[in-house]
N, C-alpha and C positions, 0 to 999 in steps of 0.2 A: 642181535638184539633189535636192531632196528626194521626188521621184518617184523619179527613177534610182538614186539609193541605197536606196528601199523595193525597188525591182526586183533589183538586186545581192543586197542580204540575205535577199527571197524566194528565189533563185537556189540561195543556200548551202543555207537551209534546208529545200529542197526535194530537193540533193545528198541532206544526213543525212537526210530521213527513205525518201527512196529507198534508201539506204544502208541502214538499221537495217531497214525490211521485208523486204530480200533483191532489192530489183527493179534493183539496179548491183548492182557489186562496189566497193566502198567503198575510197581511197586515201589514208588521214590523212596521209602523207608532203605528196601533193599538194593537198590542201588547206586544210595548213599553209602549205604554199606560195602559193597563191594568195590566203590570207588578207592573210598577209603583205605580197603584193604591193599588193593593192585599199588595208588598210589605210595602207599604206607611201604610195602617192598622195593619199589623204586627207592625211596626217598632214604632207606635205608642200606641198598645196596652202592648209592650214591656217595653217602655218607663213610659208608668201611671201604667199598672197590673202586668205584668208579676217580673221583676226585684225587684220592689219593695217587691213582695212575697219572691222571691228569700235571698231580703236582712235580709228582717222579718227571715225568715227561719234559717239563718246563725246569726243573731245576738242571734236569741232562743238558737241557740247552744252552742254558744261563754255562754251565760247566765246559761245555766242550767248546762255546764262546770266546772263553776268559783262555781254557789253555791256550785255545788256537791265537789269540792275543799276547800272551807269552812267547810264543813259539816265534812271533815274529819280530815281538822288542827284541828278542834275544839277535835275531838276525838285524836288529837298527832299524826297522821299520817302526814309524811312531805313529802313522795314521793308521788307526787300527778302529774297526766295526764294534760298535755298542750295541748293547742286545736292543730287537728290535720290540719296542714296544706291544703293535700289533700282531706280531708273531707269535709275542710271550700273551698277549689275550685269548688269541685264536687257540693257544693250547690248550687254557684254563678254560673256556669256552664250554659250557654245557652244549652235547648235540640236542635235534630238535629231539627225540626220543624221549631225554631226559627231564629237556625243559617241559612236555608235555606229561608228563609224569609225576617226577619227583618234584618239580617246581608247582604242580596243583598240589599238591598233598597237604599243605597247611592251613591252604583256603578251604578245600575237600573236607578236611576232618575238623576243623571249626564250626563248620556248618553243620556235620554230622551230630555233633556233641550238642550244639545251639538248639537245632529241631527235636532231638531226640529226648533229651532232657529237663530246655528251661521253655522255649516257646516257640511255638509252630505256626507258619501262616494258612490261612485257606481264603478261600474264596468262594462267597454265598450265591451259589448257583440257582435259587427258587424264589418264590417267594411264601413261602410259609411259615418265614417266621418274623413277617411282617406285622406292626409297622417297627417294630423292633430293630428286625437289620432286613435290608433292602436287597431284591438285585444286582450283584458287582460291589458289593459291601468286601474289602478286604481287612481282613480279621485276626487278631491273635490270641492264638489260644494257649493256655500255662499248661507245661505239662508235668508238673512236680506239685502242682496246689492234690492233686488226690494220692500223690504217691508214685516215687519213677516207678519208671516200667523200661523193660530191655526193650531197644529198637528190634523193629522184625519181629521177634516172638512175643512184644506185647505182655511179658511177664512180669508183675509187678515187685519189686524188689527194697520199696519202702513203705511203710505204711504213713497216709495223709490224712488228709481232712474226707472224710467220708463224703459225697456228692447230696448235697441239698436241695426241698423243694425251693422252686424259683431259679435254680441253677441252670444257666445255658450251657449246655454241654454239648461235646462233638467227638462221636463214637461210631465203634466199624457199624455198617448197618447190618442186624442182624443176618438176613436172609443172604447176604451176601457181602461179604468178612472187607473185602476189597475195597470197599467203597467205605467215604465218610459220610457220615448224616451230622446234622447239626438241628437240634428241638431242647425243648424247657422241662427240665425234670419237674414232676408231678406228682410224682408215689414216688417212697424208697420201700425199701423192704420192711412187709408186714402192713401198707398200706392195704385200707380198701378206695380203691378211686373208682368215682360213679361220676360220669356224663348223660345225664338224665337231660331230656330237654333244651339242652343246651348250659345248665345248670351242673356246677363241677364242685362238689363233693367231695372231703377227705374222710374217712373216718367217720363218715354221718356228720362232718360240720360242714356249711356252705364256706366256702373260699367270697372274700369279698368281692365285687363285679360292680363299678361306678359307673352312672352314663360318661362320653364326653364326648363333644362335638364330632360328627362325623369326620371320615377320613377319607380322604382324597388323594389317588391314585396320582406317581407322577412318574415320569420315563423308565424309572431304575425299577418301576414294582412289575408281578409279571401279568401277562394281558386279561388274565379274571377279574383284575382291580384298576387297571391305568386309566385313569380319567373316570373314572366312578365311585360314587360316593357310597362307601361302606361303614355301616354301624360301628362303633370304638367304643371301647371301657378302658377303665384302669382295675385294674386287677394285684390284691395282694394276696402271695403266694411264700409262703416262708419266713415272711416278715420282707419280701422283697415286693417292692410295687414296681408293677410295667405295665404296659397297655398290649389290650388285645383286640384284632378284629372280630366278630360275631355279628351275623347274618341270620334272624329271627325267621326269613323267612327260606332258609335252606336247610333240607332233611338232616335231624340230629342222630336217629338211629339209625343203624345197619346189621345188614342179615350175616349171618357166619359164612353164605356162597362167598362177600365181600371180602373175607379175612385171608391173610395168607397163612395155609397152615405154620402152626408156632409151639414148640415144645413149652408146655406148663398154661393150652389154653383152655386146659380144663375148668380154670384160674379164672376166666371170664365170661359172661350172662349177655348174649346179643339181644335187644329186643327194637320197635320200632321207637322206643323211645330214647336209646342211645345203646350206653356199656356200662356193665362194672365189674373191676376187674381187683381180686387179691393180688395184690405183689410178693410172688417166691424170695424168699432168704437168697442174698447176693445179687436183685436183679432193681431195676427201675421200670417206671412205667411215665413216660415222654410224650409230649405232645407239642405241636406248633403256637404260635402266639395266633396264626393267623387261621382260626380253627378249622373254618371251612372248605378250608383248600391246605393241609397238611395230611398227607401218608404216616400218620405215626403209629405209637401203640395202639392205639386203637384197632389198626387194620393187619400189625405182622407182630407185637407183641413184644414181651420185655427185653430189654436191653442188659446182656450179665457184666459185671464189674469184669471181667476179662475184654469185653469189649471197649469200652471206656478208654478216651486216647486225652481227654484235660477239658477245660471250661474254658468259655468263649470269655473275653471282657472288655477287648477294643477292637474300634474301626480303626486301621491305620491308613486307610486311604479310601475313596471313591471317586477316581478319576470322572464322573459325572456330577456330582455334588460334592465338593471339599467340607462342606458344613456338618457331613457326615462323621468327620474324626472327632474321635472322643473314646470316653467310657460308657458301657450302656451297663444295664440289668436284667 
């Protein structure tokens, strides 16, 4: 056993550091998963085999102690050997095999059930959806407010609150499932959303868009904005008010060479004056807070409710700026 479990844990940790070089693609869902499981069979072979040998082991001791103490009052010896503490520990003594195992399993699958289920952390890698969340913004997202979903297969198995506009949401990115994206939902389904001019449109109504004092770039935002001063609105979006950056004087449309091909982009109208685009039944149509420097719908297309992994709604840290923690919108 203690070979096969040096193999197993080489195994894992040859996953991470393949993982962390770049030489996979790296699947913490599923290797929460699998931890889970390996530890989850330890944990229970500990439980029925293991331990109980262990106890057998230690009571044989206690047993053949006490006769061999008998045997010798009998002969009038009265100094006689009490069992040895450290001996009798050393029996019960999980090996390390085990304690690496079976003794992770409850931290393992707590954390499995916490992530998978009520709330996931991540970490805002861009800046696009600025001034909103910053740079190294760490973040928690729910993941039971739209409905669980089975870890790994992403299968949804309750039904929630369907995903609203103004909703910050964090889902696989379409073009490539692996990865999370995190943008403000904009269209749901049956939406027509138009970006005309820089002007955002549901439905044929304008979305409101208030001046407010420019915004200024600071360490945690990323280098198209730090330390310059960019146009800001406040903007309501669902009945949700949040502020966005918009730059009047950077190009609002794009050509379709620009677009990554996208199933259903039949669905949307390029011109040099922006986009607009019908939203298909089951899908959203997402955009950044921080419009002019955001990858979003616009350029790879809707995001389907299978994709969908919960909604963003706090910073729980920014080791650059503490003032950061809180609840956003």
């Amino acid at each position: 056993m203690p070979f096969l479990t040096s193999l197993i844990l080489a195994a894992f940790v040859g996953y991470i550091g393949a993982w962390y070089t770049g030489a996979v693609e790296g699947n913490f869902a599923l290797l929460l998963f699998l931890a889970s499981v390996v530890t989850g069979i330890y944990w229970l072979a500990e439980r029925i085999y293991f331990l109980p040998q262990r106890q057998k082991a230690a009571h044989a001791y206690e047993a053949s102690l006490g006769a061999r103490n008998v045997r010798l009052a009998q002969q009038g010896i009265t100094q006689v050997d009490t069992v040895d503490d450290k001996a009798h520990g050393r029996l019960l003594m999980q090996p390390w095999w085990l304690d690496w195992t079976a003794g992770l399993f409850p931290v393992i699958v707590a954390v499995f059930l916490l992530r998978s289920f009520l709330f996931e952390p991540f970490k805002i890698p861009s800046g696009s959806m600025m001034p909103t969340l910053l740079t190294g913004d760490l973040i928690l997202v729910n993941k039971f407010v739209y409905g669980l979903r089975l870890p790994v297969l992403n299968t949804k198995i309750t039904d929630g609150t369907p995903p609203a506009r103004g909703d910050v949401m964090v889902f696989r990115y379409p073009p490539k499932p692996s990865m999370d994206y995190i943008k403000r939902v904009v269209g749901v389904p049956g939406d027509e959303v138009a970006y005309l001019n820089k002007k955002l449109t549901i439905n044929g109504q304008p979305v409101s868009k208030t001046p407010l004092p420019p915004y200024f770039g600071d360490s945690n935002d990323d280098r198209d904005t730090y330390m310059k001063e960019t146009p800001q609105f406040e903007e309501v979006l669902g009945g949700k008010t949040h502020k966005i950056l918009n730059n009047d004087s950077r190009r609002a449309g794009l050509s379709e060479a620009e677009v990554i091909p996208f199933a259903d982009q039949k669905n949307c109208r390029y011109s040099v004056e922006g986009v607009v685009c019908k939203v298909p039944p089951g899908q959203y149509f997402m955009m950044g807070d921080n419009r002019d420097n955001s990858a979003d719908s616009r350029y790879w297309g809707f995001v389907p409710d299978q994709n969908i992994v919960g909604r963003a709604f706090f910073v729980w840290m920014n080791f650059g700026n503490w003032k950061r923690i809180g609840r956003f919108e």
